[in-house]
N, C-alpha and C positions, 0 to 999 in steps of 0.2 A: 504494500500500500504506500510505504514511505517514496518507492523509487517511482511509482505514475505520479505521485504527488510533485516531485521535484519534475518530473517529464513534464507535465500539464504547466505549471510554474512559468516554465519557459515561454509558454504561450499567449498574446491578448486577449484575446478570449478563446473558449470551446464550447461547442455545442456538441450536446449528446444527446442521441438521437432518442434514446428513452425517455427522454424527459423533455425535450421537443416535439416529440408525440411528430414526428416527420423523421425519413430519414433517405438518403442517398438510393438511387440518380433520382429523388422527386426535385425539382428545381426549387422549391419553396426553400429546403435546408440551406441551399448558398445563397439567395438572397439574403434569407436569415442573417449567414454571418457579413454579407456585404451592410447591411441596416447596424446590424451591431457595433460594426467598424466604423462606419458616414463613409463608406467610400463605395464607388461604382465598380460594376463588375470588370469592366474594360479595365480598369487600372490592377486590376487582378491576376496571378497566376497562380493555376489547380494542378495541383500534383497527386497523380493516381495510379494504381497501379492496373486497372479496371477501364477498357476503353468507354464499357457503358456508364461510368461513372464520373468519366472526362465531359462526354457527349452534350450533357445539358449545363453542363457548364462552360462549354463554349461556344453553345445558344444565349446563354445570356449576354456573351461576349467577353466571357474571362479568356483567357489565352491559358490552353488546357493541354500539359504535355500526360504519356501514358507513360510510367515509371518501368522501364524493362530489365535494367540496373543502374545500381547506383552512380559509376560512369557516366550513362547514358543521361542522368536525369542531371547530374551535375553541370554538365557539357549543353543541356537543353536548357536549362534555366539560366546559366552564366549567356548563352546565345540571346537569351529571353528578356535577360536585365542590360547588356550590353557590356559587362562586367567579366570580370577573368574572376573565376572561383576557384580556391584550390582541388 
Protein backbone atom coordinates (compact mmCIF):
# COMPACT_ATOMS: atom_id res chain seq x y z
CA UNK A 1 0.00 0.00 0.00
CA UNK A 2 2.90 2.21 1.03
CA UNK A 3 4.68 1.93 -2.55
CA UNK A 4 1.11 2.91 -4.94
CA UNK A 5 0.81 5.58 -2.24
CA UNK A 6 4.32 7.11 -3.18
CA UNK A 7 3.60 5.96 -7.12
CA UNK A 8 0.18 7.99 -7.16
CA UNK A 9 2.02 10.95 -5.16
CA UNK A 10 3.93 11.47 -8.11
CA UNK A 11 0.89 12.24 -9.88
CA UNK A 12 -1.62 15.80 -10.21
CA UNK A 13 -4.28 14.12 -10.04
CA UNK A 14 -5.85 10.24 -10.69
CA UNK A 15 -8.85 9.13 -11.54
CA UNK A 16 -10.12 5.60 -10.70
CA UNK A 17 -12.35 4.29 -12.57
CA UNK A 18 -14.31 2.80 -9.57
CA UNK A 19 -15.03 5.44 -8.10
CA UNK A 20 -15.72 7.42 -11.30
CA UNK A 21 -18.35 5.08 -12.00
CA UNK A 22 -16.77 5.44 -15.90
CA UNK A 23 -13.89 3.80 -17.14
CA UNK A 24 -11.44 3.41 -20.36
CA UNK A 25 -11.96 3.71 -23.82
CA UNK A 26 -15.42 5.60 -22.60
CA UNK A 27 -14.34 9.12 -23.65
CA UNK A 28 -16.04 10.65 -20.79
CA UNK A 29 -12.93 9.34 -18.28
CA UNK A 30 -10.29 11.61 -20.27
CA UNK A 31 -12.40 14.42 -20.53
CA UNK A 32 -12.65 13.81 -16.91
CA UNK A 33 -9.14 14.21 -16.40
CA UNK A 34 -8.69 17.19 -19.11
CA UNK A 35 -11.62 19.27 -16.64
CA UNK A 36 -9.74 18.23 -13.62
CA UNK A 37 -6.45 19.71 -15.13
CA UNK A 38 -8.22 23.26 -17.15
CA UNK A 39 -6.57 22.02 -19.98
CA UNK A 40 -7.71 20.88 -23.47
CA UNK A 41 -7.38 17.61 -24.85
CA UNK A 42 -5.20 18.96 -27.88
CA UNK A 43 -2.58 20.07 -25.59
CA UNK A 44 -2.50 16.58 -24.22
CA UNK A 45 -0.60 13.32 -24.67
CA UNK A 46 -2.07 9.59 -23.83
CA UNK A 47 0.15 6.93 -23.37
CA UNK A 48 -1.22 3.35 -23.73
CA UNK A 49 -0.54 0.29 -24.14
CA UNK A 50 -4.06 -0.77 -25.75
CA UNK A 51 -4.78 0.76 -29.27
CA UNK A 52 -8.46 0.72 -28.26
CA UNK A 53 -7.73 2.76 -25.47
CA UNK A 54 -5.55 5.31 -27.53
CA UNK A 55 -8.42 5.54 -30.07
CA UNK A 56 -10.95 7.85 -28.23
CA UNK A 57 -8.46 9.77 -27.13
CA UNK A 58 -7.35 10.82 -30.18
CA UNK A 59 -11.00 11.77 -31.08
CA UNK A 60 -10.91 14.15 -28.75
CA UNK A 61 -7.70 15.21 -30.10
CA UNK A 62 -5.17 14.35 -27.57
CA UNK A 63 -2.07 13.09 -29.50
CA UNK A 64 -2.32 9.26 -28.51
CA UNK A 65 0.93 7.06 -28.89
CA UNK A 66 0.34 2.92 -28.29
CA UNK A 67 3.02 1.88 -25.71
CA UNK A 68 4.97 -1.39 -27.52
CA UNK A 69 8.15 -0.79 -25.32
CA UNK A 70 9.55 1.23 -23.27
CA UNK A 71 12.19 2.40 -26.01
CA UNK A 72 9.44 2.95 -28.25
CA UNK A 73 7.21 5.12 -26.05
CA UNK A 74 10.33 7.08 -24.93
CA UNK A 75 11.50 7.86 -28.49
CA UNK A 76 7.48 8.78 -29.33
CA UNK A 77 6.96 11.15 -26.66
CA UNK A 78 10.44 12.81 -26.67
CA UNK A 79 9.36 13.08 -30.84
CA UNK A 80 5.86 14.40 -29.38
CA UNK A 81 7.37 17.12 -26.96
CA UNK A 82 10.16 18.04 -29.33
CA UNK A 83 12.59 17.39 -26.51
CA UNK A 84 15.41 14.63 -26.30
CA UNK A 85 14.43 12.33 -23.34
CA UNK A 86 16.96 10.14 -21.92
Amino acid sequence: AAEVSAIMARFDHVIESSKAGVRKPDPRIYQMMCDALGVEPAVCIYLDDLGINCKPAAALGMHAIKVTSGEQALADLSAALGILLP
